[in-house]
DOGUKOL-892134 format. One record per residue: x, y, z of N, C-alpha, C in turn. Coordinates in nm, 3 decimals, always signed. Example, Ala and Ser with C-alpha at 12.3 -4.5 7.8 and 13.67 -1.06 7.14 Angstrom:
DOGUKOL-892134
(atom (+1.319 -0.569 +0.780) (+1.230 -0.450 +0.780) (+1.320 -0.330 +0.780)) (atom (+1.285 -0.225 +0.708) (+1.367 -0.106 +0.714) (+1.290 +0.003 +0.787)) 
//
This chain:
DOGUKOL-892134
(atom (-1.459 -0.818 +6.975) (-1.327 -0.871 +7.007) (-1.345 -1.004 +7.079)) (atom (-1.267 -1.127 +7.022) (-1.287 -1.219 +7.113) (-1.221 -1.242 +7.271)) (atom (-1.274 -1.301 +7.301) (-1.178 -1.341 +7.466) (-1.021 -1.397 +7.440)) (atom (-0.994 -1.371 +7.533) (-0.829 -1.434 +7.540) (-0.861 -1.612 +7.559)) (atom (-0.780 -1.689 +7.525) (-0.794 -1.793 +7.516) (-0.692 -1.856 +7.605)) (atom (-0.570 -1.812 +7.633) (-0.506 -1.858 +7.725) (-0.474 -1.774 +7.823)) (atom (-0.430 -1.618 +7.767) (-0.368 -1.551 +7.840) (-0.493 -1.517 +8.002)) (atom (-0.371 -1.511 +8.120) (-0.458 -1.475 +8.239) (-0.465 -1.301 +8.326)) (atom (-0.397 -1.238 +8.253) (-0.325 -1.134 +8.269) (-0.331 -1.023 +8.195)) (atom (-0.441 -0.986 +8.119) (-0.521 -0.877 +8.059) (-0.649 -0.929 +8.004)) (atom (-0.698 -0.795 +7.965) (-0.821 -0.808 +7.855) (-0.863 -0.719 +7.797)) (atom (-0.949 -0.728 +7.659) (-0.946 -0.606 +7.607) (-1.114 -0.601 +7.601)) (atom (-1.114 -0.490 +7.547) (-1.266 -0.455 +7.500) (-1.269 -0.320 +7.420)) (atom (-1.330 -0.361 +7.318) (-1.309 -0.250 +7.173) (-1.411 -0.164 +7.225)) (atom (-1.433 -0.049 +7.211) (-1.459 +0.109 +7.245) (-1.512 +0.148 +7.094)) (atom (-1.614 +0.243 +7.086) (-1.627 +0.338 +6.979) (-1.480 +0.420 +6.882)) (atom (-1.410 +0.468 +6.979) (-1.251 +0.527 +6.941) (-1.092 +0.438 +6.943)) (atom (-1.156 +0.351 +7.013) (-0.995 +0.249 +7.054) (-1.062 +0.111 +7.119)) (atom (-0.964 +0.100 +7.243) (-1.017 -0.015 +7.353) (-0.953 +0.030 +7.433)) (atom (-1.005 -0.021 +7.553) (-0.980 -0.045 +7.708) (-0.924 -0.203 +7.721)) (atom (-0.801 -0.147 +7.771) (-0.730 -0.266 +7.829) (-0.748 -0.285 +8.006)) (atom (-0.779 -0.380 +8.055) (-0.778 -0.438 +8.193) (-0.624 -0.500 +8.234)) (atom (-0.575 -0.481 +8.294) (-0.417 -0.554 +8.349) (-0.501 -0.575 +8.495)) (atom (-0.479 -0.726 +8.487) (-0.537 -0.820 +8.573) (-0.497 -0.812 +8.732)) (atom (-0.352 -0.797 +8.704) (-0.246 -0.824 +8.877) (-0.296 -0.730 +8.968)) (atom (-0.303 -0.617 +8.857) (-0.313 -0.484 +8.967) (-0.420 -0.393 +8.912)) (atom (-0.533 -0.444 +8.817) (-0.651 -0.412 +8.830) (-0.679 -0.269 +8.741)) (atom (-0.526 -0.205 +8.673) (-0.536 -0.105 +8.601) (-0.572 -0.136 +8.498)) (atom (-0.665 +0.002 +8.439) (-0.733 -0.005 +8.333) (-0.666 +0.094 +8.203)) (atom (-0.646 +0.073 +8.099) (-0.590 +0.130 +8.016) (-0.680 +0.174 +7.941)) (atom (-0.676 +0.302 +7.865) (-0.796 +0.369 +7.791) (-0.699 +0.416 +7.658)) (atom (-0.754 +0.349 +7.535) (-0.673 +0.353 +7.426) (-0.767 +0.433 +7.333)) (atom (-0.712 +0.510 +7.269) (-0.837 +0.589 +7.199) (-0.733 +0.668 +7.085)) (atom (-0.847 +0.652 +6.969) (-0.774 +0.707 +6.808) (-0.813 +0.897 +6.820)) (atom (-0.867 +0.959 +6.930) (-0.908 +1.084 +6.963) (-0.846 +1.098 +7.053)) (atom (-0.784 +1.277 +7.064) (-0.680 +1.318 +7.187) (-0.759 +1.353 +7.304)) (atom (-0.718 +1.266 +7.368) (-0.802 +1.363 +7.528) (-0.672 +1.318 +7.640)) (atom (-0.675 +1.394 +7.760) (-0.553 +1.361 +7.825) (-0.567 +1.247 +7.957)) (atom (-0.702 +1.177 +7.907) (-0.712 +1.052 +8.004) (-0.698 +0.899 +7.938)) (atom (-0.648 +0.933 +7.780) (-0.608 +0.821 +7.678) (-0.509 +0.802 +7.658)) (atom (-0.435 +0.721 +7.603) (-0.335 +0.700 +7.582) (-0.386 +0.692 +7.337)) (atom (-0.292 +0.830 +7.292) (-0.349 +0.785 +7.175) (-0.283 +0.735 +7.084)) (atom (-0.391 +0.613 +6.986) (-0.364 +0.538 +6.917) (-0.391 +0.619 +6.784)) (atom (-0.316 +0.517 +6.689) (-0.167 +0.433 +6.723) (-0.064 +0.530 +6.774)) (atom (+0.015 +0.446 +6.891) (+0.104 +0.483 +6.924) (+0.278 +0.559 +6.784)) (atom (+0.370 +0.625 +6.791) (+0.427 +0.649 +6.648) (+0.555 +0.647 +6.753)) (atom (+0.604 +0.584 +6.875) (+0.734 +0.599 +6.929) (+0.715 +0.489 +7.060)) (atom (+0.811 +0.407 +7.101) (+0.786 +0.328 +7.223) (+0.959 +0.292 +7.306)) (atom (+0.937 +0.304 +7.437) (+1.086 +0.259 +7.490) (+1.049 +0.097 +7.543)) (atom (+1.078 +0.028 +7.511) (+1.069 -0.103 +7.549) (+1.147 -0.176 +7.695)) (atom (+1.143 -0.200 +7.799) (+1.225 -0.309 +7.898) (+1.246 -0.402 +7.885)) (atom (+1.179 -0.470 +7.810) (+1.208 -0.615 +7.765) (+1.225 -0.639 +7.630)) (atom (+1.334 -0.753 +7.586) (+1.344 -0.735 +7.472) (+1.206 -0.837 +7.382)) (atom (+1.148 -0.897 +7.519) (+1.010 -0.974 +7.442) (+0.946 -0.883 +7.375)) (atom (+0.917 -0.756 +7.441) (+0.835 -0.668 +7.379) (+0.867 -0.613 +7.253)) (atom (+0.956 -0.595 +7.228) (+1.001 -0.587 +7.070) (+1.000 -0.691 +7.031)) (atom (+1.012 -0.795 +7.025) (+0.961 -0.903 +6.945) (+0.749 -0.912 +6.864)) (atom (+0.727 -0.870 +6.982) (+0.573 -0.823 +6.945) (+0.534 -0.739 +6.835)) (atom (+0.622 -0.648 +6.870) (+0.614 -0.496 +6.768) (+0.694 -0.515 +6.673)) (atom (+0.791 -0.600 +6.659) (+0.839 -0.605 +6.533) (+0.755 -0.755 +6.456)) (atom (+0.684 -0.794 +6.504) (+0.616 -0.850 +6.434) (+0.461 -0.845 +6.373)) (atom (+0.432 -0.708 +6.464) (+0.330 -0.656 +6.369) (+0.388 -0.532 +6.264)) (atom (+0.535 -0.501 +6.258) (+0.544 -0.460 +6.112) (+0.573 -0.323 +6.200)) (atom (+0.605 -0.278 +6.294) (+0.612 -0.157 +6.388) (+0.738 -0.196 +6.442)) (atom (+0.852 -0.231 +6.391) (+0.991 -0.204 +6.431) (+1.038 -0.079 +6.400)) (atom (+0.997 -0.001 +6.347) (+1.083 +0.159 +6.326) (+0.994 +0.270 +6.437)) (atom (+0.868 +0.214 +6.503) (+0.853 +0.298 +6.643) (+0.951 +0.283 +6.748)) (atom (+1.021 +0.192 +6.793) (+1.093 +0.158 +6.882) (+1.238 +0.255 +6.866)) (atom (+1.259 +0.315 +6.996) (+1.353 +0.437 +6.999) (+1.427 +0.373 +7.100)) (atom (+1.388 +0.267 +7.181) (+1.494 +0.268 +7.277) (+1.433 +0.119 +7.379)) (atom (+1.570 +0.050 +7.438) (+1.517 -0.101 +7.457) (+1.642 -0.131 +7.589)) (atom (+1.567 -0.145 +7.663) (+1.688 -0.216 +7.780) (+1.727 -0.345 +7.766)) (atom (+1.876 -0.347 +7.752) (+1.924 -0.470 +7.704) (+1.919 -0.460 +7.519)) (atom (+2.010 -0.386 +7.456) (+2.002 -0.425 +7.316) (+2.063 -0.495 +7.286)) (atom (+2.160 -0.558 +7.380) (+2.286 -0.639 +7.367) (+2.190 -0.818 +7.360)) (atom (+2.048 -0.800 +7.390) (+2.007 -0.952 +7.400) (+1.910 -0.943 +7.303)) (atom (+1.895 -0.830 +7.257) (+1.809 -0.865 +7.083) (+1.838 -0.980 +6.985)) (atom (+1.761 -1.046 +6.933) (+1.793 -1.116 +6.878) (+1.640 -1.129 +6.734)) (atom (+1.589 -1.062 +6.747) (+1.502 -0.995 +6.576) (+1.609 -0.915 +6.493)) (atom (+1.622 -0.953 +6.367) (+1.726 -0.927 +6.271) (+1.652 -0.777 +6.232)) (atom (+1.556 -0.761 +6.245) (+1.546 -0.601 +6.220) (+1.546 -0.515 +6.271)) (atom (+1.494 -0.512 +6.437) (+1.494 -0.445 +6.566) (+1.706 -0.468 +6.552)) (atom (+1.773 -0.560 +6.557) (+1.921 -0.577 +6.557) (+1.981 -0.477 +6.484)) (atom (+1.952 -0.439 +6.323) (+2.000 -0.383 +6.223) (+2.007 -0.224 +6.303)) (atom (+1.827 -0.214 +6.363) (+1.848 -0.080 +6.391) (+1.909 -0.025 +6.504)) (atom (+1.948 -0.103 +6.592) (+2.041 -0.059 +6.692) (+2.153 -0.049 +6.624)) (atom (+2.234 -0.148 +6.539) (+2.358 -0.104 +6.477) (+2.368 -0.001 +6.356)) (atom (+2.250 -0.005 +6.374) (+2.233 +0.164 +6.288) (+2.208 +0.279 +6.331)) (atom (+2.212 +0.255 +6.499) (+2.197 +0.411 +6.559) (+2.092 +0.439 +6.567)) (atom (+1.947 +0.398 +6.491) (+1.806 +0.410 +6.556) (+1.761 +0.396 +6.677)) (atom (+1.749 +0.247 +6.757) (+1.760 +0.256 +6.890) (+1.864 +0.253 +6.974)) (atom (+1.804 +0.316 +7.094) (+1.923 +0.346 +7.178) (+1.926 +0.257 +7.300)) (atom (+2.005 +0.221 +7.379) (+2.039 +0.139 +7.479) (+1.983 +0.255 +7.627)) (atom (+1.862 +0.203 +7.692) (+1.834 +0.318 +7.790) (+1.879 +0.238 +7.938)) (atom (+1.965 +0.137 +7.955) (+2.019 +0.073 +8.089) (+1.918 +0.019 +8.127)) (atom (+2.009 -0.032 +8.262) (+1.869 -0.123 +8.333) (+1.875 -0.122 +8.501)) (atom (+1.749 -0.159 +8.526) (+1.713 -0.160 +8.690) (+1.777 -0.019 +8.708)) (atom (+1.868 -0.031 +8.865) (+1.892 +0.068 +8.905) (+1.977 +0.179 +8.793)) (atom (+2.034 +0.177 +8.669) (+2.092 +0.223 +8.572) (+2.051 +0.260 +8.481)) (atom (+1.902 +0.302 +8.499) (+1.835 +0.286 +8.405) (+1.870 +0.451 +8.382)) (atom (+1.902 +0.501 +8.220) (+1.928 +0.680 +8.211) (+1.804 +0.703 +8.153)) (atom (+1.712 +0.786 +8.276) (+1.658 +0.853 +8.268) (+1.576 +0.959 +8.114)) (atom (+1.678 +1.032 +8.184) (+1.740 +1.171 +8.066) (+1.705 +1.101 +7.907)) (atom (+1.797 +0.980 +7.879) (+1.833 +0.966 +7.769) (+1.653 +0.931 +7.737)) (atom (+1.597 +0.834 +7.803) (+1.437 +0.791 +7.777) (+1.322 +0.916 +7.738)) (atom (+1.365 +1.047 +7.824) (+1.249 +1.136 +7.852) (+1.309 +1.227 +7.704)) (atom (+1.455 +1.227 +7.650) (+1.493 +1.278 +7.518) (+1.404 +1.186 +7.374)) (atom (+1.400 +1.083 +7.455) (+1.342 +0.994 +7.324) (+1.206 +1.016 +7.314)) (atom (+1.151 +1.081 +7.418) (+0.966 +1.139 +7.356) (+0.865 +1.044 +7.336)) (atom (+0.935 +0.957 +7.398) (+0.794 +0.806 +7.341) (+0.693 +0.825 +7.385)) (atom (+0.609 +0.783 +7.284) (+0.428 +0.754 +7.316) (+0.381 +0.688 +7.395)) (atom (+0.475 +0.600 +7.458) (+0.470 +0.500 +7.554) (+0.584 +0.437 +7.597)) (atom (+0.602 +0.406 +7.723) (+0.689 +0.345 +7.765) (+0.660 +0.144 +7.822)) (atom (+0.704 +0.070 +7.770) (+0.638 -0.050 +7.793) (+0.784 -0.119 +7.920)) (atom (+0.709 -0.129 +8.002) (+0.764 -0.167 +8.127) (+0.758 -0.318 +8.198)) (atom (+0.808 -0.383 +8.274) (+0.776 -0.508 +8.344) (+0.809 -0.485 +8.494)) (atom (+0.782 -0.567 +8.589) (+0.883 -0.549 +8.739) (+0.816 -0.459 +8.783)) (atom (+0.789 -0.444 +8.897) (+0.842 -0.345 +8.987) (+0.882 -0.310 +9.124)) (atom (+0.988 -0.248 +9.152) (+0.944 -0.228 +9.263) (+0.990 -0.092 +9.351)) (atom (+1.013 -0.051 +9.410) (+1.019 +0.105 +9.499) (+1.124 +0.232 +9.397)) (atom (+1.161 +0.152 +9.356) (+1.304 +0.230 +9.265) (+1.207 +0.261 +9.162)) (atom (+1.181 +0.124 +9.063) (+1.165 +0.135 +8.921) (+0.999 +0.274 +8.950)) (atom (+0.920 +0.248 +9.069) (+0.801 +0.379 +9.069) (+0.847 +0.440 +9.058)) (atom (+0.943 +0.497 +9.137) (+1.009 +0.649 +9.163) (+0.959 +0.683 +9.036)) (atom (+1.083 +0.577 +8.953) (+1.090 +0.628 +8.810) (+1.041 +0.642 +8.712)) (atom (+0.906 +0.577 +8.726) (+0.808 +0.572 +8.646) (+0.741 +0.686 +8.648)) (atom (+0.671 +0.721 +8.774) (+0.654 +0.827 +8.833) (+0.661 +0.959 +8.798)) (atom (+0.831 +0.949 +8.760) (+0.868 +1.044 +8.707) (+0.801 +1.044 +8.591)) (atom (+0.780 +0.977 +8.498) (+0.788 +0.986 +8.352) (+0.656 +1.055 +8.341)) (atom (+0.606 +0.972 +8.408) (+0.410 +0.977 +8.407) (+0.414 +1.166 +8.447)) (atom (+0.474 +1.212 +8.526) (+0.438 +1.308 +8.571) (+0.459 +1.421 +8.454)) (atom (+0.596 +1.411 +8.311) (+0.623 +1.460 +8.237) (+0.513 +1.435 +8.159)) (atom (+0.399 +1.345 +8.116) (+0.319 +1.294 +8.044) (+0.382 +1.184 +7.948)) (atom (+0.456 +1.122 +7.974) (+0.502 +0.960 +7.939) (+0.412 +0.861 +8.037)) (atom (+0.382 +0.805 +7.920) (+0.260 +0.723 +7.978) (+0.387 +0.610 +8.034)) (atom (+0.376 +0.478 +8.151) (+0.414 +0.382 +8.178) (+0.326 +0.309 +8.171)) (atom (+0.306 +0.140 +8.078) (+0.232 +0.073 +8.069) (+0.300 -0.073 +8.146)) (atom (+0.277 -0.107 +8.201) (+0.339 -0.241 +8.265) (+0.300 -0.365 +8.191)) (atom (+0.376 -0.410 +8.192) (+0.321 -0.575 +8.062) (+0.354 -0.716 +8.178)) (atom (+0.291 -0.755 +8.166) (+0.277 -0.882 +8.285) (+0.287 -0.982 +8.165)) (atom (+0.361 -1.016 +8.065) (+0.339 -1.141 +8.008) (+0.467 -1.211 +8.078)) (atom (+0.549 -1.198 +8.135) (+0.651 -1.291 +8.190) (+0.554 -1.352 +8.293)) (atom (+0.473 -1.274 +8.379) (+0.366 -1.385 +8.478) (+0.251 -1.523 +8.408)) (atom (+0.282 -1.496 +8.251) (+0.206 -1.621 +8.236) (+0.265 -1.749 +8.271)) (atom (+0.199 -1.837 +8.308) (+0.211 -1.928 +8.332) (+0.216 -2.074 +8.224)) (atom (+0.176 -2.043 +8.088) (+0.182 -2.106 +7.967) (+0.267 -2.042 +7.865)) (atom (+0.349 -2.083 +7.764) (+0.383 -2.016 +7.629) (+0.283 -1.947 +7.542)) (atom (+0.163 -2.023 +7.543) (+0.043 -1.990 +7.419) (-0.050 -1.849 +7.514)) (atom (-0.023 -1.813 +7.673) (-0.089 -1.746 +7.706) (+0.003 -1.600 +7.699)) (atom (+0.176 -1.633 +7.701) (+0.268 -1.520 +7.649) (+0.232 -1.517 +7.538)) (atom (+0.173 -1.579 +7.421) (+0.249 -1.554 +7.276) (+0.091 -1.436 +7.248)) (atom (-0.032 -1.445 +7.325) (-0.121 -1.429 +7.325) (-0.125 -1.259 +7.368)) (atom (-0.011 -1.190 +7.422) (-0.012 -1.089 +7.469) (+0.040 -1.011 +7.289)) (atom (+0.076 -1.028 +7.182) (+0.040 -0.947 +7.086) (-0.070 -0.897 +7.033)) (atom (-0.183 -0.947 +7.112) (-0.288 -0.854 +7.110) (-0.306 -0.759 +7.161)) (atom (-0.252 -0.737 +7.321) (-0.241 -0.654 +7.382) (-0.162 -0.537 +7.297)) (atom (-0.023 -0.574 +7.213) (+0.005 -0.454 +7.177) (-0.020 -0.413 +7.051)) (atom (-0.118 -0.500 +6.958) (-0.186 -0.450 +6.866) (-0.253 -0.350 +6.849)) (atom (-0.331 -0.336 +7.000) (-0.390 -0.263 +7.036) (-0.331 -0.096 +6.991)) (atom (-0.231 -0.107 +7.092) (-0.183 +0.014 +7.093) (-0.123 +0.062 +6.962)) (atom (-0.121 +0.004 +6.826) (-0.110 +0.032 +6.664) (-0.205 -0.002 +6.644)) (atom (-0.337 +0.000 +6.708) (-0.446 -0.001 +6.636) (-0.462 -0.105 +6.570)) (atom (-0.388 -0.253 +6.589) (-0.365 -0.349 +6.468) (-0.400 -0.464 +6.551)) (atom (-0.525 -0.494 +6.630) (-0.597 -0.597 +6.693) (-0.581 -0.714 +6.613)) (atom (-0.694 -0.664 +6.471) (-0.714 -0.717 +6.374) (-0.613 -0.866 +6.328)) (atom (-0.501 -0.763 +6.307) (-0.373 -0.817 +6.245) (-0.339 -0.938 +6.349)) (atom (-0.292 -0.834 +6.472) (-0.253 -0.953 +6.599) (-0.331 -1.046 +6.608)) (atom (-0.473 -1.094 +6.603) (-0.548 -1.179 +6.620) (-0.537 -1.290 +6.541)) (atom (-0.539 -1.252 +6.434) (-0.475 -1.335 +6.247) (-0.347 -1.392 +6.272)) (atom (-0.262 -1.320 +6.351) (-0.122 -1.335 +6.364) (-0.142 -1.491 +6.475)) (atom (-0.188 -1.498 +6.584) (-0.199 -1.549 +6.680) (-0.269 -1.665 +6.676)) (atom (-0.376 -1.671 +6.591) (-0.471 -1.758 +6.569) (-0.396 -1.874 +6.492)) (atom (-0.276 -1.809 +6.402) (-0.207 -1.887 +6.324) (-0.070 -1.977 +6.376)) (atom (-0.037 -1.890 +6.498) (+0.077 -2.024 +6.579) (+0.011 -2.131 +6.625)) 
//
C-alpha cells in the first residue's frame, strides 16, 4: 500500500486478512479484517450510518451507495443516487447533535457507524452503540487542512469495502 500523499490524519497498512487503519488525532487503531473475530471490524462492511454527508459522497463513489441505511442531514445530500434513495425510503434521516434518534440508528444494524466531532454528549452516545457491538469509527477528514488531503480520505473507506485498490485508481486520477 502506498503512503498517503497529502492526507495528515490516518494511515493504512495492508494485513494478511484486511488492514489496520491508524487515526492520527487520537492515536486509535482500527483492525479491518475479511475473517470474524470480535476485535475486527469485518470487511467488507454490507450496511453504514453516515454523520456527514461527505462521507457518502466517498461510498457512493466507490459504487457502495445501497450500504448506506441512514445519514444525518439528508436534507444536504446532494449525490443524485445516495438523493434517489432517500426519496425512495432506503435511507433514513437519523437527526443530529443533541437529536440524534438513537433507537432509529441501533434498528438500522449497521456494520459501522461513520462519525465526526466530538464531544461529552456525542460519547455517551457512541458508547452506547459500541457497547451493543456497533462499531463507531470517527473520520477526521474535515481536520485536513488541504482539499487533495480530504479527497485522499477515500482510501480510508475503501478500506472498509475492501476496495483500496479501486480508491487508489480513483484518487490518483483527480
Amino acid at each position: 500500500v502506498e503512503g498517503n500523499r497529502y492526507s495528515q490524519n490516518f494511515g493504512i497498512s495492508a494485513t494478511d486478512a484486511g488492514y489496520d487503519i491508524t487515526l492520527t488525532r487520537n492515536g486509535t487503531l482500527l483492525h479491518l479484517s475479511r475473517e470474524k473475530s470480535d476485535s475486527t471490524i469485518q470487511i467488507p462492511i454490507h450496511s453504514a450510518v453516515c454523520f456527514s454527508t461527505t462521507h457518502t459522497a466517498f461510498i457512493s463513489q466507490l459504487g457502495e451507495a445501497s450500504t448506506i441505511t441512514g445519514i444525518s442531514g439528508t436534507k444536504y445530500v446532494c449525490d443524485s443516487v445516495v438523493a434517489k434513495m432517500i426519496d425512495d425510503g432506503k435511507i433514513y434521516e437519523i437527526g443530529y447533535d443533541k437529536q440524534l434518534d438513537m433507537e432509529r440508528i441501533i434498528s438500522l444494524k449497521p456494520d459501522v457507524v461513520f462519525a465526526y466531532g466530538i464531544d461529552n454528549e456525542s460519547i455517551s452516545g457512541f458508547q452506547k452503540l459500541e457497547k451493543i457491538g456497533i462499531p463507531v469509527v470517527i473520520v477526521d477528514d474535515y481536520l485536513e487542512p488541504k482539499p487533495m488531503g480530504r479527497t485522499e480520505w477515500i482510501k480510508f473507506f475503501g478500506c472498509f469495502y475492501d476496495k483500496l485498490e479501486m480508491a487508489e485508481n480513483y484518487f490518483d486520477s483527480v
